[in-house]
C-alpha positions in Angstrom: -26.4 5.3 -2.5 -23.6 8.1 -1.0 -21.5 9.3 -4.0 -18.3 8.1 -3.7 -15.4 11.1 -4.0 -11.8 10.8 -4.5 -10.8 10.9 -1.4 -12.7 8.0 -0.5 -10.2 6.4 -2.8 -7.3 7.8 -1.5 -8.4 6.5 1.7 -8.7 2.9 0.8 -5.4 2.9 -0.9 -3.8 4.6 2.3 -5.2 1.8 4.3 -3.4 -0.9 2.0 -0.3 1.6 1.8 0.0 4.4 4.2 1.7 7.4 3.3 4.1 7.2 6.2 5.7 4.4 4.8 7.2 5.9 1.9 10.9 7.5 2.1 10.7 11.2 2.8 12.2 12.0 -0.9 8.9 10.8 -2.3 5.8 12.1 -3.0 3.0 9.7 -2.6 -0.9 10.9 -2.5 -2.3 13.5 -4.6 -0.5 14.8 -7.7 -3.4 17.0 -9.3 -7.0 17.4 -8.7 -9.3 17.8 -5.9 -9.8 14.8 -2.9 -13.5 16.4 -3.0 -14.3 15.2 -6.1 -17.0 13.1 -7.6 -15.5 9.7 -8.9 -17.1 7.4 -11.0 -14.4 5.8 -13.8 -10.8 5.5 -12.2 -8.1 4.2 -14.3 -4.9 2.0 -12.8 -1.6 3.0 -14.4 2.4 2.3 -13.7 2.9 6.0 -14.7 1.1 9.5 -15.9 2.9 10.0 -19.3 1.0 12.0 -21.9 0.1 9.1 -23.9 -1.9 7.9 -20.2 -3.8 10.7 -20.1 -5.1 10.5 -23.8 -6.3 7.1 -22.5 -8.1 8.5 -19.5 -9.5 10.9 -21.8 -11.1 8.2 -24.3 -12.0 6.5 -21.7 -13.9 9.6 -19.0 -12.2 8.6 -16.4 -12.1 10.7 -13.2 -9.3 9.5 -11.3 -5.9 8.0 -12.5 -4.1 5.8 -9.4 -1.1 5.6 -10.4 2.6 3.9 -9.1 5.4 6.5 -10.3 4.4 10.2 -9.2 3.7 12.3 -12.3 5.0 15.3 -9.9 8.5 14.1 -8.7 10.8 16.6 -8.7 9.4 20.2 -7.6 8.0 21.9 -11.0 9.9 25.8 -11.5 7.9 26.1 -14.0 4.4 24.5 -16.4 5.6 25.0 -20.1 2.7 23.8 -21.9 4.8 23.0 -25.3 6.5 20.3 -23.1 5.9 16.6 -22.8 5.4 17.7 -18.8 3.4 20.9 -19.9 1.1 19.0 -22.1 0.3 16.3 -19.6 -0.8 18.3 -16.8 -2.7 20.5 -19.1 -4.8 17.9 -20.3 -5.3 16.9 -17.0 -6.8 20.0 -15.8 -8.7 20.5 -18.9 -10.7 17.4 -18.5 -10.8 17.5 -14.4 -8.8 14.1 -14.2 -7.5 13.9 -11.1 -4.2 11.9 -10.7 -3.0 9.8 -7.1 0.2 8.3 -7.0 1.4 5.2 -4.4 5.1 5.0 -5.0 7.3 3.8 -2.0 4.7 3.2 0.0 3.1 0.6 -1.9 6.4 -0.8 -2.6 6.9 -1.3 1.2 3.6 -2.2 2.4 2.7 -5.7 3.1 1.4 -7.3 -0.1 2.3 -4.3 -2.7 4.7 -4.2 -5.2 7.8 -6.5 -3.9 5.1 -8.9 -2.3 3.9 -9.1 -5.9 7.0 -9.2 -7.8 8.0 -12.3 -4.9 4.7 -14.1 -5.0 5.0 -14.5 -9.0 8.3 -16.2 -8.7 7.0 -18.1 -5.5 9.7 -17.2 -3.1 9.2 -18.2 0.1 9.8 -17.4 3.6 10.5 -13.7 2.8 11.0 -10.9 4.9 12.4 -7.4 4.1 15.3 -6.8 1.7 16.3 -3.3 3.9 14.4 -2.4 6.9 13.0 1.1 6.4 10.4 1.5 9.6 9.2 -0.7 12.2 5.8 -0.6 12.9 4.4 0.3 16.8 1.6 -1.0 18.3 -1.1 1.0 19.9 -3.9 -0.1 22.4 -7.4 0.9 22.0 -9.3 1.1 25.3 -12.9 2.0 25.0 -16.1 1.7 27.5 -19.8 -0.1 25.8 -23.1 -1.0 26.7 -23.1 -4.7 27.1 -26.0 -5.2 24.0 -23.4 -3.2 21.7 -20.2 -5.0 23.0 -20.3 -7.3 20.1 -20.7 -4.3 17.1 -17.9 -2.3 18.4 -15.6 -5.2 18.5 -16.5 -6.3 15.0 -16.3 -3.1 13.9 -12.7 -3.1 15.5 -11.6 -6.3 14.1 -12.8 -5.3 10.7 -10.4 -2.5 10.7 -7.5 -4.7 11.5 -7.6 -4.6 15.1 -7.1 -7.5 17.1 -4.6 -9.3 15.4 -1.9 -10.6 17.5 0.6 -12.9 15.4 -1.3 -15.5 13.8 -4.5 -14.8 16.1 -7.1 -12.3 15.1 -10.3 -11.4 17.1 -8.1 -10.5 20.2 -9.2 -8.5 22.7 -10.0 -8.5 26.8 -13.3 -7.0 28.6 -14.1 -6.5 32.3 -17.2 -5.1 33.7 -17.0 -2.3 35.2 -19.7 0.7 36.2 -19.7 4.5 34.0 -20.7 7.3 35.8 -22.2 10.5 33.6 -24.5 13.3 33.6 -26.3 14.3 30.6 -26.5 18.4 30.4 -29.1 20.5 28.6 -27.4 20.4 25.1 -26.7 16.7 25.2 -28.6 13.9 23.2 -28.0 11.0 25.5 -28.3 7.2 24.5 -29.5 6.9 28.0 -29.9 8.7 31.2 -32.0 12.2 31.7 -30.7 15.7 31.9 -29.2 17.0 34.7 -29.3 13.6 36.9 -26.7 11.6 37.7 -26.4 8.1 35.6 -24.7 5.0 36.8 -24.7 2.0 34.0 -23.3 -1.0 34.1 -20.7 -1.1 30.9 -17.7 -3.1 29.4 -14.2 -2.0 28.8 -13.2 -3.5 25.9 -9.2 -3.3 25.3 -8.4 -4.3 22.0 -4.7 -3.9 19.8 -3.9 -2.2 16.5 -1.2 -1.1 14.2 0.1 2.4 14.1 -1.0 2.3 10.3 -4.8 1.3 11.0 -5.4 3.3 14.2 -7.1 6.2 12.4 -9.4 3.8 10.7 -10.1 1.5 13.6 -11.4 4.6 16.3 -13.2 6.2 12.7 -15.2 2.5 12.6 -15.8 2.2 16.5 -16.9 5.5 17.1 -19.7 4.8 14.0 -20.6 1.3 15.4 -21.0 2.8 19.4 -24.3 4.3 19.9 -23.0 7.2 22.9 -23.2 10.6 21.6 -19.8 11.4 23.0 -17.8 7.9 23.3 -15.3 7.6 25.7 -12.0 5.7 24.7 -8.6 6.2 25.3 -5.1 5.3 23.1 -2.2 4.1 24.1 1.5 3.7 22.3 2.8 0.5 23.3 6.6 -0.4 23.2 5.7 -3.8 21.4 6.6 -3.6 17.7 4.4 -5.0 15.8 6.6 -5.8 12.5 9.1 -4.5 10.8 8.7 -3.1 7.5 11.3 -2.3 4.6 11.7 -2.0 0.8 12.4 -5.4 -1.4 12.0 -8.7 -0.3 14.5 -11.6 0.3 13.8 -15.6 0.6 13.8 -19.0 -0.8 12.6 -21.1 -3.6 11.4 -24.5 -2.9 14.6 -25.9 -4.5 17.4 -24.8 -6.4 17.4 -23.9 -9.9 19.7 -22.9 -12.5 20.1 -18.8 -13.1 18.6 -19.9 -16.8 15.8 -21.2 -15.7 15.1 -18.6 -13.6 15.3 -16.5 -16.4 12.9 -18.0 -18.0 10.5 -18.0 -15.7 10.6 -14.1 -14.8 10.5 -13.9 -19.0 7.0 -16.1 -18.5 5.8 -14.3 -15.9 6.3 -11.1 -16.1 5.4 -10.9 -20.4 9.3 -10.0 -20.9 11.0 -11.0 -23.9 14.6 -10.5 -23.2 16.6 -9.5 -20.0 19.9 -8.6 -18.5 21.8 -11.2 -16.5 25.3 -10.3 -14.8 27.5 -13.4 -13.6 27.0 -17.4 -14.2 23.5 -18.2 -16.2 24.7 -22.1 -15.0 24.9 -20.9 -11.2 22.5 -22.9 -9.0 20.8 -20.7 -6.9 17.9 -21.1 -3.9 18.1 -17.6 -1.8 16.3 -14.9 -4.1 16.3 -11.1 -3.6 13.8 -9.0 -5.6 13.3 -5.3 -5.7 11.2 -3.6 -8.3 12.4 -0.5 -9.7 16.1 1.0 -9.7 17.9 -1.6 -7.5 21.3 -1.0 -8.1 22.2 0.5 -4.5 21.2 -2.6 -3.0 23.5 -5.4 -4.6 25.9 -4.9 -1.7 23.2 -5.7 1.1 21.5 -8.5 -0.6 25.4 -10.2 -0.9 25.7 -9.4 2.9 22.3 -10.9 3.2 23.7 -14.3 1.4 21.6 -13.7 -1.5 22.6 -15.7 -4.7 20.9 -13.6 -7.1 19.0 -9.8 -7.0 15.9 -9.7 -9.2 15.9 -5.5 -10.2 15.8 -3.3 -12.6 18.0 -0.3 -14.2 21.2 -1.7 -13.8 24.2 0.5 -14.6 27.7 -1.0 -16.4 30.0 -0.5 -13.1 27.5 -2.2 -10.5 27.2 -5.0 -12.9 30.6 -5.6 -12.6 31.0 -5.2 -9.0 28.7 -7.7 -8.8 30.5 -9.9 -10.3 33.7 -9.2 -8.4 30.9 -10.0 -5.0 30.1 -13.1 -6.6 26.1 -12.4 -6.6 24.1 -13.1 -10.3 22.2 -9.8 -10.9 19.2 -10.5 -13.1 18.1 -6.7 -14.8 14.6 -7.4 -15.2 13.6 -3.6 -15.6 11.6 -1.2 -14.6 8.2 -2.0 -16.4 8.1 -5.7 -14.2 6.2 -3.1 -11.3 3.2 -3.1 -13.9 2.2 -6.3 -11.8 0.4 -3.5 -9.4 -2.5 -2.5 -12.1 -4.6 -5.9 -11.8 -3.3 -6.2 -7.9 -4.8 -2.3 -7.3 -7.5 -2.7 -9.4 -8.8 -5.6 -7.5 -8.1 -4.8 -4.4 -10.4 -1.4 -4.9 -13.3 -3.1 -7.0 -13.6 -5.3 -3.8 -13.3 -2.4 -1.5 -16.2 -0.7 -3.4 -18.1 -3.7 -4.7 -21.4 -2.0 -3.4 -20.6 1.1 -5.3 -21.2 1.8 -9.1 -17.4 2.6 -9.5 -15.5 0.8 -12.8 -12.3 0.6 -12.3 -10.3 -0.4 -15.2 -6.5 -1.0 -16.1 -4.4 0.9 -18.3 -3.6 -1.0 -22.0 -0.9 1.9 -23.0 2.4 0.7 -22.9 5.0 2.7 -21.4 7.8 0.9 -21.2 10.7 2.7 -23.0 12.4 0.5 -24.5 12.3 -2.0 -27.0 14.4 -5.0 -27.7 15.0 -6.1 -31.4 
């Protein structure tokens, strides 16, 4: 068995949430550490605080994939008698490295706003604010007829192929490849220096501009050429479009309390922040984890009745109001819902690997409410 490194993690998570989804202010991927490193423990966190890393220490843990970057802001200096200092200290000292998937897994299908919606079973959802639409590229590449079916499956296992709600799509024709294997070739087939004419297939298959990289990475190891000819093409068919928060419907309409009560249950809360009528019947639910407060205005144009968020400010409360929207301050901490989501998503990703990958217990939600 290969020894798995940190990169090989970072890689995984980048396939769930690529890096070019996040907003340019952001810094998503490696915080501190090496990708070439050895991992064995990895620990799922919502943030890198000081008490996180005493954790990771108890624990040996290698890696800590976290949501909120511990490097946000650019550092002018590393005082190690600060909270900051102290942190990234300890981190170096005990070679933890630390990998953080902010916006990007807030934006990508099935991370954090896919989450928080899922929980509360809204349906039908799309979007809150479109960030980036995603292209479509086209994946031509020529195979021996006898490995025609392990490069497609290869192709489809790295999401290729799908094409709405079809998957294993692709087109072949037979066609004839012409080659001539020189002296410092190994070829599959053919002899040096003579002319070869095979018959071959031209398979033609589409993927997403996010899983292009890992589609031509798994064809080129399931095609058994020495040099594989293939060719890439940007198509002007958008795939999807892609954005943070998520808007939609509940099955029926419910009261703003009960509501309440059921993000309360769900998300482990015991109190929360509600802005306009709790008695409000409401069906068309917006939800954005994190520091929502910039987007009451577009989930009112959007027809919203209520925006699920966090880190609501006095004055937007009220201008919500004034719009007529209920705005339901459910806090920060609700993103924790990505530690169990991460955490299974990798173990099944490296089931064949002895890697443990365990959620964080320490708490670090600042507040409490008495």
């Amino acid at each position: 068995m290969s020894h798995v490194t940190n990169n090989d993690i970072f890689k995984k998570m980048e396939e769930w949430a690529p890096i070019s989804l996040g907003y340019d202010w952001d810094n998503n991927g490696l915080q501190i550490g090496s990708s070439a490193e050895k991992v064995e423990n990895v620990l799922i966190s919502l943030d890198v605080l000081e008490s996180t890393v005493d954790e990771a220490i108890d624990k040996d843990i290698d890696l800590i994939v976290a949501h909120h970057p511990l490097l946000f802001k650019g550092l002018k200096q590393i005082d190690f008698t600060s909270p900051k200092g102290r942190t990234i200290k300890k981190l170096i000292e005990n070679n933890i490295s630390v990998y953080a998937a902010h916006t990007n897994l807030d934006i990508a299908e099935g991370g954090v706003n896919d989450l928080l919606a899922n929980s509360l079973s809204i349906k039908d959802t799309k979007p809150l604010v479109k960030t980036k639409s995603s292209l479509l590229y086209k994946i031509i590449v020529y195979v021996p007829k006898d490995y025609l079916s392990d490069v497609k499956q290869a192709l489809y296992n790295a999401g290729a192929g799908h094409i709405g709600n079809y998957s294993n799509c692709s087109f072949e024709t037979v066609g004839k490849g012409q080659f001539k294997p020189l002296e410092e070739s190994n070829p599959f087939s053919g002899e040096h220096n003579e002319l070869s004419v095979f018959e071959e297939m031209k398979l033609e298959v589409i993927v997403p501009e996010e899983k292009v990289n890992e589609a031509i990475n798994k064809m080129l190891n399931a095609h058994p050429y020495e040099e594989v000819a293939y060719d890439i093409y940007r198509l002007e068919n958008v795939n999807k479009t892609l954005g943070i928060g998520r808007i939609g419907q509940l099955t029926e309409k419910t009261s703003v309390q009960l509501l309440c009560e059921e993000i309360k249950e769900k998300f482990e809360m015991k109190k929360i922040r509600v802005s306009g009528d709790i008695k409000k019947q409401v069906k068309k639910i917006a939800i954005l984890g994190g520091s929502g407060e910039k987007f009451i205005a577009e989930a009112h144009k959007q027809k919203a009745d209520v925006l699920i968020t966090g880190d609501i400010t006095f004055h937007q409360a009220q201008e919500a109001i004034e719009l007529g929207i209920v705005v339901i301050d459910a806090g920060h901490y609700i993103e924790k819902i990505m530690k169990n989501a991460v955490k299974n998503y990798l173990t099944n990703e490296f089931n064949k690997n002895k890697i443990n990958f365990s959620v964080s217990t320490t708490n670090t939600d600042p507040f409490t409410f008495i």
